[in-house]
Residue frames as a rotation matrix with the C-alpha (Angstrom) as fourth column:
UNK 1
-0.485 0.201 -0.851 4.56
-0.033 0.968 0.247 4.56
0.874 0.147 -0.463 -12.55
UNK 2
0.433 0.844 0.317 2.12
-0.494 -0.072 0.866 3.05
0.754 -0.532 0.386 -9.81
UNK 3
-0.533 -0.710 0.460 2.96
-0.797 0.239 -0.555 1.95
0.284 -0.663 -0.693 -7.17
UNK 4
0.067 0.564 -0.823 1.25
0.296 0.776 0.557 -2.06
0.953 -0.281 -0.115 -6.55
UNK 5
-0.555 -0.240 0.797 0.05
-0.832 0.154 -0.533 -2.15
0.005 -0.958 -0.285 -3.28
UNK 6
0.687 0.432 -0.584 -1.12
-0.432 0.889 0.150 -5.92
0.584 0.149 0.798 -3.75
UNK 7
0.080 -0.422 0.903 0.18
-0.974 0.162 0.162 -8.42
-0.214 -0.892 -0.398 -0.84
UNK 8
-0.568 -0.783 -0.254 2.10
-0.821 0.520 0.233 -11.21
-0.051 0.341 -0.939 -0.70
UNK 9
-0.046 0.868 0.495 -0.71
-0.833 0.241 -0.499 -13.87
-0.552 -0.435 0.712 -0.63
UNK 10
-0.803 0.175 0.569 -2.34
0.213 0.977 0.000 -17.01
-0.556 0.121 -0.822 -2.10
UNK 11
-0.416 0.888 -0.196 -4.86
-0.882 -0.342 0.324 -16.55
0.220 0.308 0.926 -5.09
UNK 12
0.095 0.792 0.602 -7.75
-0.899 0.328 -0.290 -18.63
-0.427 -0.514 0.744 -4.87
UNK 13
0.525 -0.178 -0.833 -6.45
-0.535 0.692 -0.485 -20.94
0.662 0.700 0.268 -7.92
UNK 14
-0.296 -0.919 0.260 -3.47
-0.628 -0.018 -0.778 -21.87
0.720 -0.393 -0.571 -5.72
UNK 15
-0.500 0.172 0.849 -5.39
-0.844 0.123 -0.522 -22.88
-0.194 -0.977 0.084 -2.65
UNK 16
0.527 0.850 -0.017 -8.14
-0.757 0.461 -0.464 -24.57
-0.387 0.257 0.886 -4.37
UNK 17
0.481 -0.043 -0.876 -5.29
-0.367 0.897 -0.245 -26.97
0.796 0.440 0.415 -6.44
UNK 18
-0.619 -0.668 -0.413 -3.14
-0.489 0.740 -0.462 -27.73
0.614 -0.084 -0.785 -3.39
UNK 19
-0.298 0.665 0.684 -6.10
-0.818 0.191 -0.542 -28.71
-0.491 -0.722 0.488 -1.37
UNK 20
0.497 0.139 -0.857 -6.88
-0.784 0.495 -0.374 -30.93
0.372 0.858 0.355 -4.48
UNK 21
0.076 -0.714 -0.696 -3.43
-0.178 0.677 -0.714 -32.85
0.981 0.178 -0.075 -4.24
UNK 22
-0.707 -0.504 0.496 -3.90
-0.598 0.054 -0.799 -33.40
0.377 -0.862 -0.340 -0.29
UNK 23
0.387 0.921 -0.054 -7.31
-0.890 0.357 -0.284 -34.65
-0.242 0.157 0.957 -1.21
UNK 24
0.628 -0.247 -0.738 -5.70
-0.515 0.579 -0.633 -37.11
0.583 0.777 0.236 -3.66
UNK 25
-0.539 -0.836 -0.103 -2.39
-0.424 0.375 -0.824 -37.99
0.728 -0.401 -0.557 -1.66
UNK 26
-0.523 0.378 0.764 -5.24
-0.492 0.598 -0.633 -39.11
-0.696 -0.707 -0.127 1.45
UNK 27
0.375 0.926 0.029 -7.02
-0.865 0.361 -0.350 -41.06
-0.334 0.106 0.936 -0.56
UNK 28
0.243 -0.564 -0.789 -4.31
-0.387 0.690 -0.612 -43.03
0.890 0.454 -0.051 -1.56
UNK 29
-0.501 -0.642 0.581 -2.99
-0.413 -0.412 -0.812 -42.81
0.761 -0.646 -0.059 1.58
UNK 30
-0.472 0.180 0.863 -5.49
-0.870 0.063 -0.489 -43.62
-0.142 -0.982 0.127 4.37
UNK 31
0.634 0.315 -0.706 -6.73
-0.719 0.576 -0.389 -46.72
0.285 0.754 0.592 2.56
UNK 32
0.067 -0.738 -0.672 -3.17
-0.093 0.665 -0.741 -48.55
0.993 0.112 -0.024 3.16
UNK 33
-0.766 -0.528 0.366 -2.82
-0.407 -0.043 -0.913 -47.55
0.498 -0.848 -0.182 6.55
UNK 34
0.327 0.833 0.446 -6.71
-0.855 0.462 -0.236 -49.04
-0.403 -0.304 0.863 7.64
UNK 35
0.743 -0.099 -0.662 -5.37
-0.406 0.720 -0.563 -52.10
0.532 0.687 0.495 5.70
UNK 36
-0.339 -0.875 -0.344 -2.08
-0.040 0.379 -0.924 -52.13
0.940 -0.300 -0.163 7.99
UNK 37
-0.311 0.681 0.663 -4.26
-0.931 -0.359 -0.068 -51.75
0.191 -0.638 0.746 10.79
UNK 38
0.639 0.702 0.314 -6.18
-0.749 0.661 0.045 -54.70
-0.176 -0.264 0.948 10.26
UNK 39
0.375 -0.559 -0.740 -3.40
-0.346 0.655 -0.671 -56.81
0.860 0.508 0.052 8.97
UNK 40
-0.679 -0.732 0.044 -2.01
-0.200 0.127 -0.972 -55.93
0.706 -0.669 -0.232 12.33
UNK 41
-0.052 0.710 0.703 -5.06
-0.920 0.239 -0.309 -56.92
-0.388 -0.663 0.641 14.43
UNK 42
0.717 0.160 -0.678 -5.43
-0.303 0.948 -0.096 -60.50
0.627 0.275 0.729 12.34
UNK 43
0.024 -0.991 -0.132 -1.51
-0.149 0.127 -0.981 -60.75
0.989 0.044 -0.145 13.50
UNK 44
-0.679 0.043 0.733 -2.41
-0.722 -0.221 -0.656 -59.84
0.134 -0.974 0.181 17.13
UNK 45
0.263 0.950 0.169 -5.32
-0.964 0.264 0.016 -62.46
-0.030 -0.167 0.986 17.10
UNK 46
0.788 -0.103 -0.607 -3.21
-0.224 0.870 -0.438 -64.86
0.574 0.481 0.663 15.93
UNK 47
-0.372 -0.928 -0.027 -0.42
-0.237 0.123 -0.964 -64.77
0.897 -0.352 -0.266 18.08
UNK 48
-0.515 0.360 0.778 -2.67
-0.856 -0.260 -0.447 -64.38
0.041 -0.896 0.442 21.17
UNK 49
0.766 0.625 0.150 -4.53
-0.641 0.759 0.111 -67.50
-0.045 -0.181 0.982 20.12
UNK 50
0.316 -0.786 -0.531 -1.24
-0.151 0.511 -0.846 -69.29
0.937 0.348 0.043 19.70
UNK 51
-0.897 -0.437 0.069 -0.39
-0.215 0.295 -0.931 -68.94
0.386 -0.850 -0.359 23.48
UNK 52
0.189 0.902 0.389 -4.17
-0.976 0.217 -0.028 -69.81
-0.110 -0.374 0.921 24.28
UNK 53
0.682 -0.015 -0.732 -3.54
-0.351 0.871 -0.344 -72.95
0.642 0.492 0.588 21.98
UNK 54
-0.386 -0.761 -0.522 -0.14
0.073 0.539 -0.839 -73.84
0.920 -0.362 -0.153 24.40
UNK 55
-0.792 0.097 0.602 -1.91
-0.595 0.097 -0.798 -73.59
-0.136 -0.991 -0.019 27.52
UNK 56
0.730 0.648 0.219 -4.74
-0.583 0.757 -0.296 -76.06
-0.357 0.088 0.930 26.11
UNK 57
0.263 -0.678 -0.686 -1.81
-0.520 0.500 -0.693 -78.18
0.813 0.539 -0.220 25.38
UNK 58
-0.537 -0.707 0.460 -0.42
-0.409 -0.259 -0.875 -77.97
0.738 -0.658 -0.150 28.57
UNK 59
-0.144 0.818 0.558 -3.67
-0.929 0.082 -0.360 -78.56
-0.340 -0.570 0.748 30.24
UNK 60
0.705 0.219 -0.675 -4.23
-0.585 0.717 -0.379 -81.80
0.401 0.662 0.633 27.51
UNK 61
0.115 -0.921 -0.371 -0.91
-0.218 0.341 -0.914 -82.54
0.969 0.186 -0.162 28.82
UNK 62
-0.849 -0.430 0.308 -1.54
-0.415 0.181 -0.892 -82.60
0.328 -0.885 -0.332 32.68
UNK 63
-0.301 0.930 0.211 -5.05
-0.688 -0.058 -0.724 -83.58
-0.661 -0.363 0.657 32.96
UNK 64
-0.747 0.222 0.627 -5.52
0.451 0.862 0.232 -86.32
-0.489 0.456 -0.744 29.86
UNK 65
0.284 0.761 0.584 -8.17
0.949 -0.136 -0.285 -83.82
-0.137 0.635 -0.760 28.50
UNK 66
-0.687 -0.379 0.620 -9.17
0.268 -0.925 -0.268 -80.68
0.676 -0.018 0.737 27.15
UNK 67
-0.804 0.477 -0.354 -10.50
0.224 -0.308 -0.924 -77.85
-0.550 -0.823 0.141 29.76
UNK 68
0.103 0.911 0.399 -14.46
0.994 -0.077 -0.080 -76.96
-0.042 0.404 -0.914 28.90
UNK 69
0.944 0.074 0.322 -13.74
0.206 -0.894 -0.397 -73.40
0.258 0.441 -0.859 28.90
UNK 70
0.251 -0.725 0.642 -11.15
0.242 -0.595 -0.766 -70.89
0.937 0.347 0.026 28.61
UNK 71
-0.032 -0.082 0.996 -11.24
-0.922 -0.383 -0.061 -69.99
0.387 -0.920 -0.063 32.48
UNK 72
0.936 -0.336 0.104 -10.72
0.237 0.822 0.518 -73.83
-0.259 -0.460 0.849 33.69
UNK 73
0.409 -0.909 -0.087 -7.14
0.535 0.316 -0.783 -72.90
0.739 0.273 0.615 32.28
UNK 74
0.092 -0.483 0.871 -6.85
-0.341 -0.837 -0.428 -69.97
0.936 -0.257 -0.242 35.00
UNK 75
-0.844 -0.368 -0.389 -7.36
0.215 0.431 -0.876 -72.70
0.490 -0.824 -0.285 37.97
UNK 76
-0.940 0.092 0.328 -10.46
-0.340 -0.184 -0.922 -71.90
-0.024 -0.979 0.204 39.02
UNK 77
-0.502 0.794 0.343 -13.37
0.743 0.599 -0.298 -73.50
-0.442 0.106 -0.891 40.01
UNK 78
-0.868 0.274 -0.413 -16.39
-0.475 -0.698 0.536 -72.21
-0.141 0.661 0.737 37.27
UNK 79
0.313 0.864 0.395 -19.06
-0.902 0.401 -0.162 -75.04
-0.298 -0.305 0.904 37.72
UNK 80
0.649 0.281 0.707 -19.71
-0.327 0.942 -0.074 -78.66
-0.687 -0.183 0.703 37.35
UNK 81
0.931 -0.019 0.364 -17.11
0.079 0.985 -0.151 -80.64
-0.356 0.169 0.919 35.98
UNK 82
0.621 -0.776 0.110 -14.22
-0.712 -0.618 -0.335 -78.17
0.328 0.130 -0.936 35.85
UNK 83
0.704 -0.493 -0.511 -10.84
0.599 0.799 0.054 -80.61
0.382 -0.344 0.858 36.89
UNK 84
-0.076 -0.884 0.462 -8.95
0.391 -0.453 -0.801 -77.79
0.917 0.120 0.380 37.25
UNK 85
0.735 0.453 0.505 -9.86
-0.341 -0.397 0.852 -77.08
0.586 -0.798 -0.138 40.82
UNK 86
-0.040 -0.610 0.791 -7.26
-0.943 -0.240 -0.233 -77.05
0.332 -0.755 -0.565 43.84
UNK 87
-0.065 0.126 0.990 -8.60
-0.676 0.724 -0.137 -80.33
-0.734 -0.678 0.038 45.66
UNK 88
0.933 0.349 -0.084 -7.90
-0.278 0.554 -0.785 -82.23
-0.228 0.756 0.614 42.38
UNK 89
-0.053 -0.995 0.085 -4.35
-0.546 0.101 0.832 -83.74
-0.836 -0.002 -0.548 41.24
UNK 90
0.160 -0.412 -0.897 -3.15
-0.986 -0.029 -0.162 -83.70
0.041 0.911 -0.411 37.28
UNK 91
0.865 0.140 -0.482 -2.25
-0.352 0.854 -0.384 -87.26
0.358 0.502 0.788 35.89
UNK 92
0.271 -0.901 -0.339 0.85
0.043 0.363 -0.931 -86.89
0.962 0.237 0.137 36.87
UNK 93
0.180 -0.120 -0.976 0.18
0.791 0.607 0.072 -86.25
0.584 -0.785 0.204 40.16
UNK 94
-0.945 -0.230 0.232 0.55
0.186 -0.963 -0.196 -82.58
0.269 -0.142 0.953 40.32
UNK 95
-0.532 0.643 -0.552 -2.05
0.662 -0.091 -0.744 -80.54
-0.528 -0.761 -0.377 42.73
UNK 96
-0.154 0.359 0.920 -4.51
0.931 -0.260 0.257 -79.27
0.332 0.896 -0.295 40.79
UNK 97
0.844 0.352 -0.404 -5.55
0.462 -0.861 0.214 -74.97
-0.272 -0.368 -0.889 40.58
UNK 98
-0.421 -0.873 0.247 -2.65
0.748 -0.180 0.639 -74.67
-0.513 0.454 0.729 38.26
UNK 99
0.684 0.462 -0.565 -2.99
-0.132 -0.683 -0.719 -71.13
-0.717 0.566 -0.406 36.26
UNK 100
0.302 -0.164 0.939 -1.81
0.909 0.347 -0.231 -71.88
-0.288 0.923 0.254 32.60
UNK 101
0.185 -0.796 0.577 -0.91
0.949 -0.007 -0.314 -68.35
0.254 0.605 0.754 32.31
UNK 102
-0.284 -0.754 -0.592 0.04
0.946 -0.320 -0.046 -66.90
-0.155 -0.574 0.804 34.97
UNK 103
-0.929 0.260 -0.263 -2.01
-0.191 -0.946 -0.260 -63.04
-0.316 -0.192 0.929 34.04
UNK 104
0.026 0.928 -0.371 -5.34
-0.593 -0.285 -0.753 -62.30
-0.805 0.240 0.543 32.22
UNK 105
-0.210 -0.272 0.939 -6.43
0.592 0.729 0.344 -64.82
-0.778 0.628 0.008 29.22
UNK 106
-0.929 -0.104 -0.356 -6.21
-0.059 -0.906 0.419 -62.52
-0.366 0.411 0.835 26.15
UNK 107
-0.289 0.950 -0.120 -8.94
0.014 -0.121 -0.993 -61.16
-0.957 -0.288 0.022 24.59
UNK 108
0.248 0.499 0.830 -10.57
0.832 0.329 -0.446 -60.89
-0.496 0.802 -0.334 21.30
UNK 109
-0.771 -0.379 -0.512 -9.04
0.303 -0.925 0.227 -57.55
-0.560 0.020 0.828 19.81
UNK 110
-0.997 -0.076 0.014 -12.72
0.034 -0.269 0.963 -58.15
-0.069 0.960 0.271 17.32
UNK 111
-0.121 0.937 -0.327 -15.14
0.528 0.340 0.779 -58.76
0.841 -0.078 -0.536 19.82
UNK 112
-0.496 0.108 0.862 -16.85
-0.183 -0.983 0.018 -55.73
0.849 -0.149 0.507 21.09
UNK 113
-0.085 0.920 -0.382 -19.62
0.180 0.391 0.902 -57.66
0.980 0.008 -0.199 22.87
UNK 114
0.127 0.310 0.942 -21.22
-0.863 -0.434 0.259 -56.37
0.489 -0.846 0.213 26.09
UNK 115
0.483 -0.293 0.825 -20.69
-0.771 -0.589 0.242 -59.69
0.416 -0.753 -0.510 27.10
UNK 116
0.637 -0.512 0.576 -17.84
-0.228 0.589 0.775 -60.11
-0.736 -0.625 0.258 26.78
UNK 117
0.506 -0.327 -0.798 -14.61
-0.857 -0.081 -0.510 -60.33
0.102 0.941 -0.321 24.50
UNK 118
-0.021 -0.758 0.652 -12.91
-0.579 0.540 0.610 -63.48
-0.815 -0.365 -0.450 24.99
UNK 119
-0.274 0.240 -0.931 -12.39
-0.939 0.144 0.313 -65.28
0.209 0.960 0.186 21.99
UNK 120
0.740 0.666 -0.090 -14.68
-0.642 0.740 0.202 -68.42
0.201 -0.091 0.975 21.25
UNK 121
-0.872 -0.480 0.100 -13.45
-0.481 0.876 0.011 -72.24
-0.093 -0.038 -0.995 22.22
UNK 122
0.630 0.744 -0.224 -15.08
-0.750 0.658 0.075 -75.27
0.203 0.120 0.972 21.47
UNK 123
-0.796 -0.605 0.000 -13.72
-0.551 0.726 -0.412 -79.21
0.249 -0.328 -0.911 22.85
UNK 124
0.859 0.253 -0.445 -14.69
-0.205 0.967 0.154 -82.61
0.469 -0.041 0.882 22.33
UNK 125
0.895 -0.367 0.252 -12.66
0.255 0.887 0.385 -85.63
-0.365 -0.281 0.888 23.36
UNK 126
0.402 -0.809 0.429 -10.52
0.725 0.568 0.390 -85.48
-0.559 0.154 0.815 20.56
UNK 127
-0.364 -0.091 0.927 -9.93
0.622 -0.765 0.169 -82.11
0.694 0.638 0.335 19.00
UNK 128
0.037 0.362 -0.931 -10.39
0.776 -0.597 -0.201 -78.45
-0.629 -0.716 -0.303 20.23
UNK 129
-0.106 -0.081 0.991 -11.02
0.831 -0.554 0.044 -75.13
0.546 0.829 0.126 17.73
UNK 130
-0.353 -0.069 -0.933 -10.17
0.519 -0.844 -0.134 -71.47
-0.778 -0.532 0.334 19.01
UNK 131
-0.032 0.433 0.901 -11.60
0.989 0.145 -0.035 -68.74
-0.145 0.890 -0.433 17.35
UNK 132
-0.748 -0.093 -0.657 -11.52
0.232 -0.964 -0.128 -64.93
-0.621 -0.248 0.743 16.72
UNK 133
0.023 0.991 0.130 -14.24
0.430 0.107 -0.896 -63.30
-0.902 0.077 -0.424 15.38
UNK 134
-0.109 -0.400 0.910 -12.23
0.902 0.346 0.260 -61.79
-0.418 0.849 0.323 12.46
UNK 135
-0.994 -0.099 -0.055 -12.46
0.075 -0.939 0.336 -58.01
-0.085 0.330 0.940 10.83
UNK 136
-0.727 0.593 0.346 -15.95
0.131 -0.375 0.918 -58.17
0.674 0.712 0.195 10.15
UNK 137
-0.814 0.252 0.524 -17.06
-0.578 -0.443 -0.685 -58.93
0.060 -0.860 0.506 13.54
UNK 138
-0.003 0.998 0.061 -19.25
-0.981 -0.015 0.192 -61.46
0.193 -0.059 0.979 12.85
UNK 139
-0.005 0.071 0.997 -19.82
-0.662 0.747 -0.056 -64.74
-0.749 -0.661 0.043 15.04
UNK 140
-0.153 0.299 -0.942 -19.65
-0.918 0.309 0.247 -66.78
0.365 0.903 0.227 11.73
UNK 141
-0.909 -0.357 -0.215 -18.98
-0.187 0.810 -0.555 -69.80
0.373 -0.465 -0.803 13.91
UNK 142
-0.799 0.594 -0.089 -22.01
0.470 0.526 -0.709 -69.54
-0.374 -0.609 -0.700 15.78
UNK 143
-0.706 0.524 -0.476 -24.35
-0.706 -0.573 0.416 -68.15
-0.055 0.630 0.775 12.85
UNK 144
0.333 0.817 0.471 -27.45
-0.498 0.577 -0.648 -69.93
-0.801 -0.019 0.599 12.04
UNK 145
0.814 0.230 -0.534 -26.78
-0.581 0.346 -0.736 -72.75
0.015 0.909 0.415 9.91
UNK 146
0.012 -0.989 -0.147 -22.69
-0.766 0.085 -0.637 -73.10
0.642 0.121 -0.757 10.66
UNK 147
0.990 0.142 0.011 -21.88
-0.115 0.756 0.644 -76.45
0.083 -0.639 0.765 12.02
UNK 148
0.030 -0.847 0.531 -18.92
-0.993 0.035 0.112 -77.48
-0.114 -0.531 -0.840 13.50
UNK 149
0.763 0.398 0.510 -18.06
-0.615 0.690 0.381 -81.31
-0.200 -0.604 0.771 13.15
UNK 150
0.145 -0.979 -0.142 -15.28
-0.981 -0.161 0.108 -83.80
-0.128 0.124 -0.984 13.29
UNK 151
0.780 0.575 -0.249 -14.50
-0.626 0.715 -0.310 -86.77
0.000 0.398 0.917 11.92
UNK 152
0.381 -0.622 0.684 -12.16
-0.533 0.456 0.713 -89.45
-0.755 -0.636 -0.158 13.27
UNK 153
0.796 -0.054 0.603 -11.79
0.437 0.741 -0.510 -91.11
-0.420 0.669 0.613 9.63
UNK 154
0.276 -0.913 0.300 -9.68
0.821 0.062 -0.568 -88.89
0.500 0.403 0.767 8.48
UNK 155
-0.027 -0.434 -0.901 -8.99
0.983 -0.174 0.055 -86.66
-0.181 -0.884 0.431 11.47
UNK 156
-0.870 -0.482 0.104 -10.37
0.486 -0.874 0.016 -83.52
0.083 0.064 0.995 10.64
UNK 157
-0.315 0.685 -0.657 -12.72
0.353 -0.558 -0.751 -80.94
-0.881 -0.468 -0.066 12.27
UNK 158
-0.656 0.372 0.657 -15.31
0.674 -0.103 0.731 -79.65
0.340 0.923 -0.183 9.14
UNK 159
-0.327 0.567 -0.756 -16.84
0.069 -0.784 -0.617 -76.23
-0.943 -0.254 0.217 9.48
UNK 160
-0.539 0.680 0.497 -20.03
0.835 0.506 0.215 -76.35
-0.105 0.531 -0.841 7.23
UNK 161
-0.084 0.742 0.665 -21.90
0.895 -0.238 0.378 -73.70
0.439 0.627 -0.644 5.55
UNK 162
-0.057 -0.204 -0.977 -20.29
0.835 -0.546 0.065 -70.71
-0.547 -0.812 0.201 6.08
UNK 163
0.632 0.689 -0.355 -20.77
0.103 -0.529 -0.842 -67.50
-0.768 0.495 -0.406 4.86
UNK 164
0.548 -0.629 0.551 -18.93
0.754 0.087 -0.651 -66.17
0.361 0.772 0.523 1.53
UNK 165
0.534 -0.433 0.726 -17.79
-0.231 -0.901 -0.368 -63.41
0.813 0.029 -0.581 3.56
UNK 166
0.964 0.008 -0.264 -16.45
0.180 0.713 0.678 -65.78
0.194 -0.701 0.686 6.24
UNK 167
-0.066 -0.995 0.073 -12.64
-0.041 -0.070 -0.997 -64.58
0.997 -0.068 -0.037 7.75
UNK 168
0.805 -0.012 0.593 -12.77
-0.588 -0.151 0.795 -65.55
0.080 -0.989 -0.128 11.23
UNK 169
0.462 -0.573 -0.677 -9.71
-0.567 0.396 -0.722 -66.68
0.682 0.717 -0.142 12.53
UNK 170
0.655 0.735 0.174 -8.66
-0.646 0.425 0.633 -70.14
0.392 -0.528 0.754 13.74
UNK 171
-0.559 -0.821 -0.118 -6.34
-0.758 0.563 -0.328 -72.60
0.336 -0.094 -0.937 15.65
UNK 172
0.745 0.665 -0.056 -6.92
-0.635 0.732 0.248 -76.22
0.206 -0.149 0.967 16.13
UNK 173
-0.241 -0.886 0.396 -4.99
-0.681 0.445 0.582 -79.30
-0.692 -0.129 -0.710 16.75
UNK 174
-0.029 -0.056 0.998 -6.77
0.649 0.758 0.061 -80.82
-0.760 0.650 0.015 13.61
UNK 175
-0.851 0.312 0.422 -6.94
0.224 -0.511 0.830 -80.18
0.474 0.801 0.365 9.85
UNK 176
-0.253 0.731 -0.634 -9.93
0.153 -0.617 -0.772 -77.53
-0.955 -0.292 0.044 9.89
UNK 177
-0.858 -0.173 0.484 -12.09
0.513 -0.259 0.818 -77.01
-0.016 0.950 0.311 6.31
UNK 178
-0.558 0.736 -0.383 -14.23
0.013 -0.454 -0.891 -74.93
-0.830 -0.502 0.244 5.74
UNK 179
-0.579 0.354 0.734 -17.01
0.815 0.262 0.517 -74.81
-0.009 0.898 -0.440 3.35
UNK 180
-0.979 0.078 -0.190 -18.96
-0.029 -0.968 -0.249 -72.27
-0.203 -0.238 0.950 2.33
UNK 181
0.101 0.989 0.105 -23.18
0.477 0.044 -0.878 -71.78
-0.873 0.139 -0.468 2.15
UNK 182
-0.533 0.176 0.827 -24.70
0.654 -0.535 0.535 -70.31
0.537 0.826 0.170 -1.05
C-alpha cells in the first residue's frame, strides 16, 4: 500500500460553504443591530429633550414666559430681550442669571451641522415645540413649505405639510399634529 501524504486541511468546498453561512448569519444579523442603534438614538433624543422641556418649565415658571432660545436657559446674556440676565429678578423675586442646568445644554445626537447641533426650539406666548432632527437628518421643521401654527380654539400647535418621510422628534406643552404634504 501507499502511503497518503495529503494534509490535514480545508478543501475548497468547505471554505467556500462556511463563508456562505457567515455571509447569511450577517445579513440577518447587522440589520437588527443598525435598527437597535437607532432605536437607541430616538431614546437618547427623547430623554435629552425631556430635561430641555423641564428647564423651559422652570424658566415659564420663574419668569411668566418662555426663554427665546435655548441659551437664555444657561443665564446668559445673548442679545436683545433675553430676561435671563443677572441685573434682572424672576417673578418671584429671585436674581436673575439663573443656569437651568447647571452643565452643557444637550445636543442633537442627529444634527451633524457645521453650525451647530443643538436641537431646534420654537416659543410664542402660549406654547413652545422642541425638536430633534430625527434618523434621517432632515430639518423637516424648517423645510420649505412646513408651517408651524397654533391655535388657541382648541389648544393645539399644527405642523402643516410635512413630508411623507417626516420622523423628527418632538416635545411640546400642547397637542402637536402633524399633517403631511403630497
Amino acid at each position: 500500500m501507499r502511503k497518503q501524504n495529503r494534509k490535514n486541511a480545508f478543501t475548497l468546498v468547505e471554505l467556500l460553504i462556511t463563508i456562505g453561512i457567515l455571509v447569511i448569519i450577517a445579513g440577518i444579523a447587522v440589520p437588527q443591530v443598525v435598527n437597535y442603534i437607532n432605536r437607541s438614538k430616538c431614546a437618547r433624543a427623547q430623554m435629552d429633550m425631556s430635561t430641555i422641556s423641564t428647564a423651559v418649565k422652570c424658566f415659564y415658571t420663574d419668569w411668566g414666559e418662555y426663554p427665546i432660545s435655548l441659551e437664555e436657559l444657561k443665564g446668559i446674556e445673548t442679545g436683545v430681550g433675553v430676561e435671563n440676565i443677572e441685573s434682572n429678578y424672576t417673578v418671584s423675586g429671585l436674581k436673575g442669571g439663573i443656569d437651568y442646568f447647571g452643565s452643557v445644554i444637550p445636543q442633537d445626537i442627529f444634527n451633524n451641522s457645521e453650525t451647530g447641533n443643538a436641537y431646534k426650539y420654537d416659543a410664542e406666548d402660549d406654547y413652545y415645540i422642541l425638536w430633534s432632527l430625527g434618523i434621517n437628518k432632515n430639518d423637516d421643521f424648517g423645510g420649505d413649505g412646513i408651517t408651524i401654527s397654533y391655535s388657541e380654539e382648541n389648544d393645539k400647535i399644527t405642523i402643516e405639510t410635512c413630508p411623507e418621510d417626516y420622523d423628527d422628534i418632538y416635545v411640546s406643552n400642547k397637542i402637536v399634529e402633524i399633517t403631511t404634504g403630497s
